[in-house]
N, CA, C and O atoms as CSV, one atom per row, in Angstrom:
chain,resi,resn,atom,element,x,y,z
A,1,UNK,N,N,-33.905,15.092,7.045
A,1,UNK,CA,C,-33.073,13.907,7.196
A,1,UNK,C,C,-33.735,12.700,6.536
A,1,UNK,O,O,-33.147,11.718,6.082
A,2,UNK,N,N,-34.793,12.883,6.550
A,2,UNK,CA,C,-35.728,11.380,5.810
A,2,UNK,C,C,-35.436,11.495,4.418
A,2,UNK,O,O,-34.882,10.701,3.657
A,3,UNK,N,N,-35.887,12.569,4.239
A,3,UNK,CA,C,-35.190,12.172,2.153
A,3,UNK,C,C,-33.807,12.032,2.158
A,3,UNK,O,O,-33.384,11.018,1.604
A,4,UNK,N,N,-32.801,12.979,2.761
A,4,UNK,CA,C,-31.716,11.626,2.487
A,4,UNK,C,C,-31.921,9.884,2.956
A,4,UNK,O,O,-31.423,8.977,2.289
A,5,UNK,N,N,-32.460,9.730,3.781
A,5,UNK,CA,C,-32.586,8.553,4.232
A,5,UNK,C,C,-33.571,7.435,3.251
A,5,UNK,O,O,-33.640,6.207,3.215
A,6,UNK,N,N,-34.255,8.515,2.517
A,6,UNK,CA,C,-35.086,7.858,1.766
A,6,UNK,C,C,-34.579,7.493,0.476
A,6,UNK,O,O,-34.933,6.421,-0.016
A,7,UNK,N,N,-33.543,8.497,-0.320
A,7,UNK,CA,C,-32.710,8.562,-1.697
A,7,UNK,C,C,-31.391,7.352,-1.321
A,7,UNK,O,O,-30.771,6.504,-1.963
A,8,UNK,N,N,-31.408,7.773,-0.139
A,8,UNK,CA,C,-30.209,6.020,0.203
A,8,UNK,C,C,-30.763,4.701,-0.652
A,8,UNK,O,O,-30.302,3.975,-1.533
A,9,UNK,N,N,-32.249,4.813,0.242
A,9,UNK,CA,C,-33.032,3.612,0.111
A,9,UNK,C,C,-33.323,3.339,-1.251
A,9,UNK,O,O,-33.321,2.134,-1.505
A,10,UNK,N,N,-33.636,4.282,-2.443
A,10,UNK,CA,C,-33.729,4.003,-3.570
A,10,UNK,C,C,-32.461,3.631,-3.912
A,10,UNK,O,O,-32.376,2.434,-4.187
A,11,UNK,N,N,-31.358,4.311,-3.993
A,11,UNK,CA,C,-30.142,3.883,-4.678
A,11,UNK,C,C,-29.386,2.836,-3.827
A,11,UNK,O,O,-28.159,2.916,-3.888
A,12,UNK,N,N,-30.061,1.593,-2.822
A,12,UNK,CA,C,-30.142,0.484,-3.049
A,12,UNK,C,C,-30.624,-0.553,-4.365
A,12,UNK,O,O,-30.071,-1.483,-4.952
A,13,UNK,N,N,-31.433,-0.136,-4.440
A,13,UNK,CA,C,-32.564,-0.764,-5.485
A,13,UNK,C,C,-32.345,-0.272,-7.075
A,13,UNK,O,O,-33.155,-0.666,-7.915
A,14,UNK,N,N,-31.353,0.503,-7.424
A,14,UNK,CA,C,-31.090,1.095,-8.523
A,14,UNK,C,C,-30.009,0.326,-9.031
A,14,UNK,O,O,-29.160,-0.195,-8.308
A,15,UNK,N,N,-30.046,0.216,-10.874
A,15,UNK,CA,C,-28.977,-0.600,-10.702
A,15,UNK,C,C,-27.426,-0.219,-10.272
A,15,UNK,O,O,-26.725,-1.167,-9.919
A,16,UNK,N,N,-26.785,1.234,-10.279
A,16,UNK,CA,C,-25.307,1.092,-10.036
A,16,UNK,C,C,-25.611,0.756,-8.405
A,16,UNK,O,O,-24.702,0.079,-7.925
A,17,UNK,N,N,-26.448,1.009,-7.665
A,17,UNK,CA,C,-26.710,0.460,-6.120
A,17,UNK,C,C,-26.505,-1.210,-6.086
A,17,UNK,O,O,-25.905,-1.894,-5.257
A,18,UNK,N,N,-27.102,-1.535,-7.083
A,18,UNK,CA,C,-26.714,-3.090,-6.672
A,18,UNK,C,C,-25.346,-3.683,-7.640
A,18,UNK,O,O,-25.136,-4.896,-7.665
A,19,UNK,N,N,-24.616,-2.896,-8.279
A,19,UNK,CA,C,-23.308,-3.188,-8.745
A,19,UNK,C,C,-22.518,-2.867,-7.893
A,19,UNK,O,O,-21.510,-3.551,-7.720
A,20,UNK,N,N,-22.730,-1.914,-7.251
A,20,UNK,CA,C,-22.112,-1.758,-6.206
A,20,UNK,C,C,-22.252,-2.949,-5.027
A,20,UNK,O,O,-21.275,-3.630,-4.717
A,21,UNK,N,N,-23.321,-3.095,-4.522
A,21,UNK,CA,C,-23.521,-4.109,-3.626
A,21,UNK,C,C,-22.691,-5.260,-4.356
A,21,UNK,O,O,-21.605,-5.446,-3.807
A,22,UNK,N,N,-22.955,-6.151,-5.560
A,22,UNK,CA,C,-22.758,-6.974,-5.868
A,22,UNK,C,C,-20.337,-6.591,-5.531
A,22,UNK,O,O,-19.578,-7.402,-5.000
A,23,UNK,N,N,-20.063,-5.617,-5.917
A,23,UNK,CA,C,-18.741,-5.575,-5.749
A,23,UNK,C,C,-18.101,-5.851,-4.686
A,23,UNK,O,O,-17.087,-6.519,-4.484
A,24,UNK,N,N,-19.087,-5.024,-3.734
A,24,UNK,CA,C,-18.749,-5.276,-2.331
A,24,UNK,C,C,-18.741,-6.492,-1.665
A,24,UNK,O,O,-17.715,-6.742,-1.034
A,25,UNK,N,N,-19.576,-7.253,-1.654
A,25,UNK,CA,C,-19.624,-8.690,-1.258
A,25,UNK,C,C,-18.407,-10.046,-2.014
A,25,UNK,O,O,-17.959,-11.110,-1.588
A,26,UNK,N,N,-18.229,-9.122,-3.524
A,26,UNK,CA,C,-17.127,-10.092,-3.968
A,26,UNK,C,C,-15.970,-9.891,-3.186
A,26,UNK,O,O,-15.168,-10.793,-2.946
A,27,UNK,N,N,-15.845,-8.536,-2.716
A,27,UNK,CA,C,-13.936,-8.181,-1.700
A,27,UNK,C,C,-14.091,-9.406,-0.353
A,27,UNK,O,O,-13.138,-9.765,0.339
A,28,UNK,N,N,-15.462,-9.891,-0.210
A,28,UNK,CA,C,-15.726,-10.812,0.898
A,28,UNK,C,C,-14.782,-11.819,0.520
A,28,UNK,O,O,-13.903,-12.016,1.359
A,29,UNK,N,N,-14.719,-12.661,-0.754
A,29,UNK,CA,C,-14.546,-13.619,-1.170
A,29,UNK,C,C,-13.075,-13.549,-1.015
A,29,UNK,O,O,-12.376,-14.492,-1.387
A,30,UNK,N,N,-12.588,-12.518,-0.504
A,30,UNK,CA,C,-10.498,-12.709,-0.989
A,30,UNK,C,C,-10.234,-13.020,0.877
A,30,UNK,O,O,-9.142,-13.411,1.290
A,31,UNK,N,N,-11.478,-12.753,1.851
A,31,UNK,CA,C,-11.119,-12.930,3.017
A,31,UNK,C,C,-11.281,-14.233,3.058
A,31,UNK,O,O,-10.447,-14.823,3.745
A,32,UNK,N,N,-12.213,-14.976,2.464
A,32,UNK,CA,C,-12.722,-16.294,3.329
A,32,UNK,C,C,-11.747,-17.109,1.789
A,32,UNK,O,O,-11.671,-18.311,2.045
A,33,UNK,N,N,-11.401,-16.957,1.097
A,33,UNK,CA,C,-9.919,-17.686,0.591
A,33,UNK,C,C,-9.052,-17.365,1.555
A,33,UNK,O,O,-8.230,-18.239,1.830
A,34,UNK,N,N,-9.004,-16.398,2.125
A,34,UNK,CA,C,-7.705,-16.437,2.883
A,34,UNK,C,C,-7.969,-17.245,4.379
A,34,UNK,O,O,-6.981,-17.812,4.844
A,35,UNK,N,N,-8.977,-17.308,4.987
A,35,UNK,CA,C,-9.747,-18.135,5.728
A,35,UNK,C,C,-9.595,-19.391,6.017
A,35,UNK,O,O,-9.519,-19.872,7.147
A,36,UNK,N,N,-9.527,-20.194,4.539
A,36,UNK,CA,C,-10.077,-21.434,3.756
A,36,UNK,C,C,-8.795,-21.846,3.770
A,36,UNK,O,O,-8.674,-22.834,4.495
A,37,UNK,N,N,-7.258,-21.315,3.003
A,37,UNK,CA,C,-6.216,-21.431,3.002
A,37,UNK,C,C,-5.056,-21.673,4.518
A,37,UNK,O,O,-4.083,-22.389,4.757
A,38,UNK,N,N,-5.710,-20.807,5.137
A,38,UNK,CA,C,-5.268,-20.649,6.703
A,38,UNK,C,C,-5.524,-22.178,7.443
A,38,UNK,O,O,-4.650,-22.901,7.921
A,39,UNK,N,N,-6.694,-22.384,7.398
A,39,UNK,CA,C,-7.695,-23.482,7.550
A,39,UNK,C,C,-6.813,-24.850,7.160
A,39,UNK,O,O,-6.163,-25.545,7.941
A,40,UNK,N,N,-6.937,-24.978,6.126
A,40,UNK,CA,C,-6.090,-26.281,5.536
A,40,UNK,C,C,-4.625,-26.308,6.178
A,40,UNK,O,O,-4.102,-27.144,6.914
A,41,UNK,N,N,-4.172,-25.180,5.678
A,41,UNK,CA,C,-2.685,-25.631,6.348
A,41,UNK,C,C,-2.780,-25.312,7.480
A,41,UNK,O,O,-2.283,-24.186,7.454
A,42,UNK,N,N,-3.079,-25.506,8.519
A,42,UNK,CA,C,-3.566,-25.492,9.771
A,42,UNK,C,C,-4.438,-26.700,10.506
A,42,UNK,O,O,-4.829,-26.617,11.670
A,43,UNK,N,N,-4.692,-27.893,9.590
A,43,UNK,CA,C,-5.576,-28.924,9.486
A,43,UNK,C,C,-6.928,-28.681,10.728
A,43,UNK,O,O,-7.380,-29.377,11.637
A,44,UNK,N,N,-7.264,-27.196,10.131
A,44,UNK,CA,C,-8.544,-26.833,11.536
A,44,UNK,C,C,-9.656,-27.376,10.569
A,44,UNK,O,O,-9.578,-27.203,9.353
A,45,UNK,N,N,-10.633,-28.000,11.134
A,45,UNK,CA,C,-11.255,-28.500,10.209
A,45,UNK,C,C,-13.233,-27.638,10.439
A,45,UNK,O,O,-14.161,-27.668,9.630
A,46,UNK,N,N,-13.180,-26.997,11.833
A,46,UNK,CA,C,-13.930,-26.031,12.330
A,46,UNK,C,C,-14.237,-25.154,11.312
A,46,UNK,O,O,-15.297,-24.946,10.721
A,47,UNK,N,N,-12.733,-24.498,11.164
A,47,UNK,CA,C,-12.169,-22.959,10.476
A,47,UNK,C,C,-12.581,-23.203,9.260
A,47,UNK,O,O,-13.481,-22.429,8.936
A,48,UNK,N,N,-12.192,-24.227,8.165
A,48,UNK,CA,C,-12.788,-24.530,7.321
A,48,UNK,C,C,-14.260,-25.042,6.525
A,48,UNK,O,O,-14.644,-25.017,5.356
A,49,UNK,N,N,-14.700,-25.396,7.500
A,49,UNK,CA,C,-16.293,-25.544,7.801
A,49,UNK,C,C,-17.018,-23.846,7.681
A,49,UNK,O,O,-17.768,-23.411,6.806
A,50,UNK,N,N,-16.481,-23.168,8.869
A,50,UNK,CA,C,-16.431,-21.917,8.883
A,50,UNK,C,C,-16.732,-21.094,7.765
A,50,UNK,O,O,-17.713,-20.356,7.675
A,51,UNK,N,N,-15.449,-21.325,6.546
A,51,UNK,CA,C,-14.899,-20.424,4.848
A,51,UNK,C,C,-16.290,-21.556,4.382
A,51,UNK,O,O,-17.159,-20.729,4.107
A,52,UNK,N,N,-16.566,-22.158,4.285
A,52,UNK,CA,C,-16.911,-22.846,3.613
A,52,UNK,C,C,-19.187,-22.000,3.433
A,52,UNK,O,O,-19.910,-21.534,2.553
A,53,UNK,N,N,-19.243,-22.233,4.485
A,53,UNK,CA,C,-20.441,-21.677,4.954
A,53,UNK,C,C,-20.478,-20.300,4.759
A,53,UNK,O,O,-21.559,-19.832,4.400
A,54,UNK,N,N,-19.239,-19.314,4.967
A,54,UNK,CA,C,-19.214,-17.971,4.781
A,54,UNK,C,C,-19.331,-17.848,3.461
A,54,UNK,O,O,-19.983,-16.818,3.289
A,55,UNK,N,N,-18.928,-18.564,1.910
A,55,UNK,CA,C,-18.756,-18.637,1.034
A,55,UNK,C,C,-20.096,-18.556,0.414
A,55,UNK,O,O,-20.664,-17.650,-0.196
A,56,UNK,N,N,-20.499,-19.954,0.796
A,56,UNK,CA,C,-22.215,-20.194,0.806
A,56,UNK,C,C,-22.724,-18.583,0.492
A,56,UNK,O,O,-23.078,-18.006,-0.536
A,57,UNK,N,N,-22.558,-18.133,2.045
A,57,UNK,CA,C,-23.800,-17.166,2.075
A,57,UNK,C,C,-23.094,-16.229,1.251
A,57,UNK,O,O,-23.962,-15.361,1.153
A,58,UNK,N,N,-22.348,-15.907,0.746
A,58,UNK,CA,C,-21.655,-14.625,-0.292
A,58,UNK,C,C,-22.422,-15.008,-1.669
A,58,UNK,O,O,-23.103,-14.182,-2.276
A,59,UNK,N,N,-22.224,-16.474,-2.138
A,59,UNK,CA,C,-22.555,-16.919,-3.413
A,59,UNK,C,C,-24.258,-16.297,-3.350
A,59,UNK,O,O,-25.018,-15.929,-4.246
A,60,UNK,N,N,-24.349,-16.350,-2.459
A,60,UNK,CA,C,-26.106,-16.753,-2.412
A,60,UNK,C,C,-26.483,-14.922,-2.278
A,60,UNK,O,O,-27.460,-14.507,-2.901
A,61,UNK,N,N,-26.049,-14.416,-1.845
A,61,UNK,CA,C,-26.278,-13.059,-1.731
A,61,UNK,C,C,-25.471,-12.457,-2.885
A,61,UNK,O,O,-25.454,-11.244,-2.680
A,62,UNK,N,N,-25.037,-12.641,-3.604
A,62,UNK,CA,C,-24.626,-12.425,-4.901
A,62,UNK,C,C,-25.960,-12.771,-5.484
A,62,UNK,O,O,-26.840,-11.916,-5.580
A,63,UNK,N,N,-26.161,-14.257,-5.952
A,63,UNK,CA,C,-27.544,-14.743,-6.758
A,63,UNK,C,C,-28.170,-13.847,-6.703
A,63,UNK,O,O,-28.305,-13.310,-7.802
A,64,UNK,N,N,-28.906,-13.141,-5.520
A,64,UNK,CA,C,-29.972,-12.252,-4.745
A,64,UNK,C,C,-30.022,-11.120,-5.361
A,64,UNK,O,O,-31.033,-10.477,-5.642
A,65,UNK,N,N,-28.622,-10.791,-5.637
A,65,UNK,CA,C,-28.435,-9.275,-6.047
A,65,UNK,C,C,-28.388,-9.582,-7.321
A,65,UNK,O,O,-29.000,-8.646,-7.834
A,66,UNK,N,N,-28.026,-10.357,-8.253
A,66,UNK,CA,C,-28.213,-10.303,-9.687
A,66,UNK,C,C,-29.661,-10.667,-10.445
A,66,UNK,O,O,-30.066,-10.552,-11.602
A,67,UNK,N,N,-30.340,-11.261,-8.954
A,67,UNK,CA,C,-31.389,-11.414,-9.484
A,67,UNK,C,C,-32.313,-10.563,-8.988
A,67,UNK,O,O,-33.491,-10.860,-9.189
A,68,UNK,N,N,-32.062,-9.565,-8.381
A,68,UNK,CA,C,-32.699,-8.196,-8.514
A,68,UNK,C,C,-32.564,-7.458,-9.625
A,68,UNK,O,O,-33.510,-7.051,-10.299
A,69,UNK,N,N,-31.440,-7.269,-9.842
A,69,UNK,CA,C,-30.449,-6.638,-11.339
A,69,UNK,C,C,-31.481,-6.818,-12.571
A,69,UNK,O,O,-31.909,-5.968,-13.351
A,70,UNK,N,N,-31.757,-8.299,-12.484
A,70,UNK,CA,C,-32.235,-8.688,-13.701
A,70,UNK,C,C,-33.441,-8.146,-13.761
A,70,UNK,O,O,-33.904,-7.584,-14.754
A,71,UNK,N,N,-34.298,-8.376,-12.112
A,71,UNK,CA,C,-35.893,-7.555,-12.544
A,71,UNK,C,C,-35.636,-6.445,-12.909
A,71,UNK,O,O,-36.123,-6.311,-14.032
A,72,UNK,N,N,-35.093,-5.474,-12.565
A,72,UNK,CA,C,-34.652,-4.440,-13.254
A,72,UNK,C,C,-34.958,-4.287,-14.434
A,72,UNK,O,O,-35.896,-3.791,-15.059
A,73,UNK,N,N,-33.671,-4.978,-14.731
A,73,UNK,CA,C,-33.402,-5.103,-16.265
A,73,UNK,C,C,-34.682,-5.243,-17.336
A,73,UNK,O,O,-34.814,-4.793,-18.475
A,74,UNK,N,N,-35.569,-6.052,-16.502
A,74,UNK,CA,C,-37.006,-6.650,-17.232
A,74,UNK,C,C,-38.095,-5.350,-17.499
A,74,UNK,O,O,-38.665,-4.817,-18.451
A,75,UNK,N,N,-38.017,-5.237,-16.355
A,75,UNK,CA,C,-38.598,-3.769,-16.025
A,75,UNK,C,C,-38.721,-2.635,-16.823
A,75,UNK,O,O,-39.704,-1.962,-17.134
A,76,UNK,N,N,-37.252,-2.529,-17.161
A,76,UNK,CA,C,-36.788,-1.411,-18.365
A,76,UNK,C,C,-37.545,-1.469,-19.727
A,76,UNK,O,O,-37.987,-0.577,-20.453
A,77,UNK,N,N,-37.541,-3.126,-19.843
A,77,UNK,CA,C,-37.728,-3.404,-20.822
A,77,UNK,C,C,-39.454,-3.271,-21.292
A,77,UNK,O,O,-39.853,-3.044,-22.435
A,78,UNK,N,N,-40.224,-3.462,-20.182
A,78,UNK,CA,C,-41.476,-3.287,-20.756
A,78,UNK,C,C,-41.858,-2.160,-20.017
A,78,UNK,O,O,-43.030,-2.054,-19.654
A,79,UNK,N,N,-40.631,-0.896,-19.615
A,79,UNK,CA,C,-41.368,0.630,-20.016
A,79,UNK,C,C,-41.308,0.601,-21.396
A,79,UNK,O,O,-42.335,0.791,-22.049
A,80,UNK,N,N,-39.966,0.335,-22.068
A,80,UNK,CA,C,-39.426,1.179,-23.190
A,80,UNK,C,C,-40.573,0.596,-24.291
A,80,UNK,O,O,-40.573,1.000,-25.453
């Protein structure tokens, strides 16, 4: 059970693992528009505070993951 558990753990860290990650966190972004939208016409100003902060942390965990991507990418570059 550990090497699967362990081959998970690499294909985090691999790049289609973090294209993947990076995809997944963008489907975040169609909830907290819909959130954000709800929010306004609703004049909740909580709820919107809310999308607003949820957004935050998506953008930022995106950054995270592309800037893993990139060590990667670097990586490759001074095996080859």
């Amino acid at each position: 059970m550990s090497g699967k558990l362990e081959k998970a753990k690499g294909f985090r860290k691999s790049k289609p693992g973090l294209y993947l990650s990076i995809g997944t966190s963008l489907f975040g972004v169609v909830s907290v528009i819909k959130q954000g939208k709800k929010a306004r016409y609703e004049n909740d100003t909580l709820q919107l505070l809310d999308a607003a902060v949820s957004a935050a942390a998506i953008a930022t965990g995106v950054a995270l993951l592309f800037r893993e991507l990139k060590r990667l990418g670097d990586d490759d570059v001074l095996l080859g």
